[in-house]
C-alpha positions in Angstrom: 32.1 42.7 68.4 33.0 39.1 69.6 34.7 37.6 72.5 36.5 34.3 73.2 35.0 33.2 69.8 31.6 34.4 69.9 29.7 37.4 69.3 27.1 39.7 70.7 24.6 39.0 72.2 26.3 36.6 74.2 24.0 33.2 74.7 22.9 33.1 78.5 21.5 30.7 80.8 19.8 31.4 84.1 19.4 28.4 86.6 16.8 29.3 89.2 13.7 31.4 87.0 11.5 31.7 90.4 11.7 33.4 93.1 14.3 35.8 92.8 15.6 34.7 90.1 12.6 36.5 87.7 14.2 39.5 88.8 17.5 38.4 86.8 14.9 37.0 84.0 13.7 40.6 83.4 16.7 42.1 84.2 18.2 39.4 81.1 15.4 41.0 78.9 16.4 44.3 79.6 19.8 43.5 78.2 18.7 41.5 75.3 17.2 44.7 74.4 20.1 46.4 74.1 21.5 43.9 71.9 24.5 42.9 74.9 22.8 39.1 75.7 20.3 36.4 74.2 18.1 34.4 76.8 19.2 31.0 75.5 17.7 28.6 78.7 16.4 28.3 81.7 17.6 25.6 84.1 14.5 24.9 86.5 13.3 21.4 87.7 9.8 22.5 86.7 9.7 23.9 83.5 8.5 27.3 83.3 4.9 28.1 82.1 4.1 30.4 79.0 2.5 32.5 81.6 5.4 32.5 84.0 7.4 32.9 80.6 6.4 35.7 78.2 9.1 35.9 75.8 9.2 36.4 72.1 11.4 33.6 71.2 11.0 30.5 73.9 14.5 29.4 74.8 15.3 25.8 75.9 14.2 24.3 79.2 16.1 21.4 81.4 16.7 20.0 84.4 19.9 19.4 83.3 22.4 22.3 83.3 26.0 20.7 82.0 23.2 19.6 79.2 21.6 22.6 78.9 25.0 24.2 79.0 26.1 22.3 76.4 23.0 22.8 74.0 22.9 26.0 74.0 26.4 27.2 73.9 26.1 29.5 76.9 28.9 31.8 76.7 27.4 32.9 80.4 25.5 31.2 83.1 23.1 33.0 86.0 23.1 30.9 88.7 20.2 31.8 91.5 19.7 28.2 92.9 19.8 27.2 96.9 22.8 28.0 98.8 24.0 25.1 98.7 23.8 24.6 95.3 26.1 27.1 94.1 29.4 25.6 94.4 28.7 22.5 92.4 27.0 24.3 89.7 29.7 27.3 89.3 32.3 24.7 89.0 30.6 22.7 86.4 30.0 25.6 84.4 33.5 26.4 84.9 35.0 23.3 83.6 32.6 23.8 80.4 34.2 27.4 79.8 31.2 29.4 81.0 31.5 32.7 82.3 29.6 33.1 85.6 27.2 35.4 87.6 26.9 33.7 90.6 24.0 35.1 93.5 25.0 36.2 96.7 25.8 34.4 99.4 28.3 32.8 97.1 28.9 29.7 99.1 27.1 28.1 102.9 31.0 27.7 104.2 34.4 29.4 103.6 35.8 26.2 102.9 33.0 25.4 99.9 33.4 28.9 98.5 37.8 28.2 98.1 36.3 25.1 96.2 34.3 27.2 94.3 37.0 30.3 93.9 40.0 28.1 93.0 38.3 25.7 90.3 36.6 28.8 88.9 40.5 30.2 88.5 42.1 27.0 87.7 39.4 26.4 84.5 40.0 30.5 83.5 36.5 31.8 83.3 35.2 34.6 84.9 32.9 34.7 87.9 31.1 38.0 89.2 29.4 37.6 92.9 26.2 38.7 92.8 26.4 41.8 95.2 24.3 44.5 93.0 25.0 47.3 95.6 28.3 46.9 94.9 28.0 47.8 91.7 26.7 51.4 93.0 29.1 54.7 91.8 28.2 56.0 95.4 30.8 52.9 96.7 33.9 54.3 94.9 32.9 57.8 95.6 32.0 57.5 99.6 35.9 55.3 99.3 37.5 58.9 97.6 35.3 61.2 100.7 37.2 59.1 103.5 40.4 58.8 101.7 40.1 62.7 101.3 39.9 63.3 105.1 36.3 64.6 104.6 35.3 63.1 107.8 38.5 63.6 109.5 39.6 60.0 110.7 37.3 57.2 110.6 36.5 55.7 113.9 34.0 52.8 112.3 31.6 51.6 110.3 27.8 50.8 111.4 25.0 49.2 109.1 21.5 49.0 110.6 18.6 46.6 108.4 15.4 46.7 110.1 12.9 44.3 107.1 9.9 41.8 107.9 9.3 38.4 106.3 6.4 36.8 107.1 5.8 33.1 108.0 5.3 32.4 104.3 8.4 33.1 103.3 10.5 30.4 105.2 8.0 28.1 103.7 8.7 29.2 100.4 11.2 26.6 100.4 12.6 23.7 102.1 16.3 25.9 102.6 14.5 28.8 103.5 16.0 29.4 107.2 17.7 26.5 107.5 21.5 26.1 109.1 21.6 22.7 107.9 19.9 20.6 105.7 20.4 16.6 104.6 24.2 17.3 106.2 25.0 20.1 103.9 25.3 23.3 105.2 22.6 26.2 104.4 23.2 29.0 106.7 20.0 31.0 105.5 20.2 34.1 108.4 19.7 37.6 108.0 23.0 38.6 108.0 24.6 35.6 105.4 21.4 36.2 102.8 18.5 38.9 103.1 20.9 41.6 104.2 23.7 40.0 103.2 24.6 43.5 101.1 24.8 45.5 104.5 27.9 43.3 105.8 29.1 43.2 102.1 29.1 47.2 101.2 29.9 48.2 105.1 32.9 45.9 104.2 34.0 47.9 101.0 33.7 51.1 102.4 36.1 49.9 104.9 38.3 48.8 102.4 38.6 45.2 104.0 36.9 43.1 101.0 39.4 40.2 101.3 39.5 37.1 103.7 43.0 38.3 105.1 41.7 41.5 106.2 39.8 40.1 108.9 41.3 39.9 112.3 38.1 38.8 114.7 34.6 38.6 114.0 31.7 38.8 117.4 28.4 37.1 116.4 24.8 37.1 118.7 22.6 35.3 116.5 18.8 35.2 117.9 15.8 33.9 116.1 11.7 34.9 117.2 10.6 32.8 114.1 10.2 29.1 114.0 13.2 28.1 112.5 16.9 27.0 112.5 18.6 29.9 111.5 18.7 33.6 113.1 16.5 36.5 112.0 17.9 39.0 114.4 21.4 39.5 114.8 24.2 41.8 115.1 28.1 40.9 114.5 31.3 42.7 115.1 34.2 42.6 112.5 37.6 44.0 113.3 39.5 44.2 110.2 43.1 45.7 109.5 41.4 49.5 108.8 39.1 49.3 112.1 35.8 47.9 113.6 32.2 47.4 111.4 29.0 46.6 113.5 26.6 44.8 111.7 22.9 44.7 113.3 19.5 43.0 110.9 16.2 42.2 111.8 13.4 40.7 109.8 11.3 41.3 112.7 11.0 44.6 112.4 8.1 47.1 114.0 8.3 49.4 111.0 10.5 47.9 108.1 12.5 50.7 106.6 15.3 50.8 104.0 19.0 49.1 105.1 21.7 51.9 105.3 25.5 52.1 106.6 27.2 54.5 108.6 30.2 56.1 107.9 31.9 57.4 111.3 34.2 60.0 111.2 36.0 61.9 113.9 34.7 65.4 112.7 31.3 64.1 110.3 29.7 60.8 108.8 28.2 59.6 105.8 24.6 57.6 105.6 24.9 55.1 102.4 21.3 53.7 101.5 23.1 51.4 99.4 19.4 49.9 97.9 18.6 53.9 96.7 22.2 54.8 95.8 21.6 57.5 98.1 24.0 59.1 100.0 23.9 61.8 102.9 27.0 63.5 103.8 27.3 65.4 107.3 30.5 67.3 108.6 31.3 69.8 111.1 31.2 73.3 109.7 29.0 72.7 106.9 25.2 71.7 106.2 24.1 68.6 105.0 24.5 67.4 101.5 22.6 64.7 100.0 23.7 63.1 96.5 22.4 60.4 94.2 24.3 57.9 92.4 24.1 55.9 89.4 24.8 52.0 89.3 26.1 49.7 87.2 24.4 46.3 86.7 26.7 43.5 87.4 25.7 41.4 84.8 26.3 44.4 82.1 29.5 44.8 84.2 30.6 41.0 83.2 29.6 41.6 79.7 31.9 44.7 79.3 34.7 42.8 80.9 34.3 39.9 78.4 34.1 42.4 75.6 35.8 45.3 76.1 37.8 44.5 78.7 35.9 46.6 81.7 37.3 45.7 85.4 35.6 43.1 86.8 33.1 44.9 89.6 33.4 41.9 92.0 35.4 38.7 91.7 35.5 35.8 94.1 38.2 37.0 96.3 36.4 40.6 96.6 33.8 38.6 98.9 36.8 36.8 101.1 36.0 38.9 104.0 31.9 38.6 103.7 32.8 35.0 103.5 34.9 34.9 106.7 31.7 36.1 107.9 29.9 33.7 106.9 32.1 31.0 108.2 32.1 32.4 112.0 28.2 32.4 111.6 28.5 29.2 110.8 30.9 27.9 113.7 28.4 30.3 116.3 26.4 28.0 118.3 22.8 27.7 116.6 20.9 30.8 117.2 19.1 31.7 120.8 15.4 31.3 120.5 13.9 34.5 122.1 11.8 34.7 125.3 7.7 35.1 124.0 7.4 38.1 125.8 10.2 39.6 123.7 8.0 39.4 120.7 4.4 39.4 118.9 2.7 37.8 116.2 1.5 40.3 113.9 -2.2 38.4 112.5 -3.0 40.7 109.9 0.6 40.6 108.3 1.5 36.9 109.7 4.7 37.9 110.8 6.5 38.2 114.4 7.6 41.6 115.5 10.7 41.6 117.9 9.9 44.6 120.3 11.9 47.8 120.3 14.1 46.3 117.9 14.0 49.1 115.1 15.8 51.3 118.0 18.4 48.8 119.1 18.9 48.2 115.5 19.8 51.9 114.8 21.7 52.4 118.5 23.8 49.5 116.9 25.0 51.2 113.9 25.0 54.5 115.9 27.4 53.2 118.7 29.1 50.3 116.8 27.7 48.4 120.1 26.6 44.8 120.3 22.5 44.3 121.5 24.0 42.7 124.7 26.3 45.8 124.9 23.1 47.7 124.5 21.4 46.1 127.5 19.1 44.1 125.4 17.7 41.6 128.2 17.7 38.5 125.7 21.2 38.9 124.4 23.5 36.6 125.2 27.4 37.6 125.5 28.8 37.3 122.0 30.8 34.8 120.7 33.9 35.4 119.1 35.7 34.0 116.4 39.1 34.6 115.2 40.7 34.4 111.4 
């Protein structure tokens, strides 16, 4: 089978092997397996190791990725990089005719993701935004429940992530919870990176995945670790379909896996969108719990290269997530919480936000804000309209 001149397996390039990005290296060996792609380099300012690298046949190593892209052939490019990074990179793959999987958050700015979005259509490749949960079955099939009036009318949508990073982790890189950095924007918070998929899939279940579905977004952006950026916050989105509260912590007492929260006038559905797992309640009838498959979204870009598959997310699929990011971005910098309000943690090295898991929950339960919850450190939210 071939596409655009070339044929399976299609040559790929990942840009950004560590950290994260030896998740998409193993998840590019799965699919070399099945014969779909062929690892053909790796884009990393330090080469990788053999030992970082086990791989039958070694591909090519640069700095350099318009090079790199260009010795190889790359009919694709992974792009895991910094933030920052992304835009400059997606379009230069772009303008060499490279097909694109580009990680989530797609750009620090709405502003730098339309540079990325419109050169990506202008040059006529194809970019997929790398948010995996939307690439869960249970997505499309929580979308037909509410259509179907399963939950009678929906009165919101809630998502609750209560995870812990410890202080190693923004030291893992110089980005790493940055707002800024060398007069580039970053915005490494909770909300815009780590559980950037709870805004994302609470935004598809609502049906408002594009930037002109947003009609005003509330932000409180705190921070208990040492850094520039917010590692507890909650925002408020009203869209054209209705209102989505948003509340993260990676301060969390007991971390516990990210979920969001149908509500329905007469039931509501529980989406852990990390499990594919999906609990349905509704008046009049007991609980029903289903699984659902997923499909990968670098598969999915294959398939749409090849056989013509739809395209799982585009650029303008994450408009609204991005108008998210932009009002983050605009919020004054984060509040630094009171040291009573939280602990340090010595045997984990990490800070623990007290009561948090609960106001996290009571957010997604009530579709509240923390200062609407009578959190004593939240500030009145600001507010930001499209």
């Amino acid at each position: 089978m071939s596409t655009l001149g070339k044929t399976l397996p299609l040559p790929v390039v990942l840009a950004g092997a560590r950290g994260h990005g030896r998740w998409h290296l193993e998840n590019i060996r799965r699919l070399q397996d099945k014969g779909l792609v062929r690892l053909a380099g790796i884009c990393e300012l330090t080469p990788l190791t053999e030992e970082e690298l086990d791989w039958d046949q070694l591909p090519q190593q640069s700095a350099d990725f318009g090079a790199l892209l260009d010795s190889t052939g790359a009919a694709i490019a992974v792009i895991c990089t910094p933030i920052p990074t992304h835009t400059d990179l997606a379009l230069t793959a772009a303008a060499k005719g490279v097909h694109l999987l580009l990680e989530k958050p797609p750009a620090p700015s709405y502003a730098e993701f339309r540079r990325m979005a419109d050169g990506v259509a202008a040059a006529g490749v194809v970019c997929q935004i790398g948010f995996q949960s939307l690439g869960s079955h249970a997505v499309p099939a929580i979308r037909k429940l509410i259509a179907e009036g399963t939950l009678g009318p929906v009165v919101g949508i809630g998502a609750a992530g209560v995870w812990a990073r410890d202080e190693a982790y923004y030291r893992r890189a110089p980005w790493a919870g940055r707002r800024r950095m060398n007069g580039a924007d970053v915005i490494d918070g909770v909300l815009t990176n780590p559980l950037a998929h709870a805004v994302a899939t609470a935004l598809a279940l609502d049906g408002s995945t594009r930037a002109e579905d947003i009609e005003r977004i509330e932000t409180e952006l705190l921070r208990a670790n040492d850094i520039e950026s917010d590692d507890t916050s909650c925002v408020r989105i009203t869209t054209a379909n209705g209102r989505i509260t948003v509340a993260a912590t990676l301060c969390a007492e007991r971390p516990d896996e990210p979920y969001v929260l149908v509500h329905g006038g007469s039931g509501r559905i529980t989406f852990w969108y990390k499990q594919d797992r999906v609990l349905v309640q509704r008046s009049g009838r007991g609980p029903e719990e289903l699984e659902y498959d997923r499909t990968d979204l670098l598969e999915n870009l294959v398939e749409h290269l090849t056989d013509g598959a739809e395209l799982l997310v585009p650029p303008d699929s994450t408009g609204a997530f991005m108008k998210v990011v932009e009002a983050i971005r605009q919020a004054p910098d984060p509040v630094e919480l009171p040291a009573d309000a939280w602990e340090l943690l010595p045997g984990e090295n990490r800070r623990v936000v007290h009561g948090i898991d609960g106001l996290v929950a009571a957010a997604a339960d009530t579709l509240a804000l923390y200062s609407e919850l009578g959190a004593s450190w939240a500030l009145p939210n600001e507010v930001s309209t499209r």
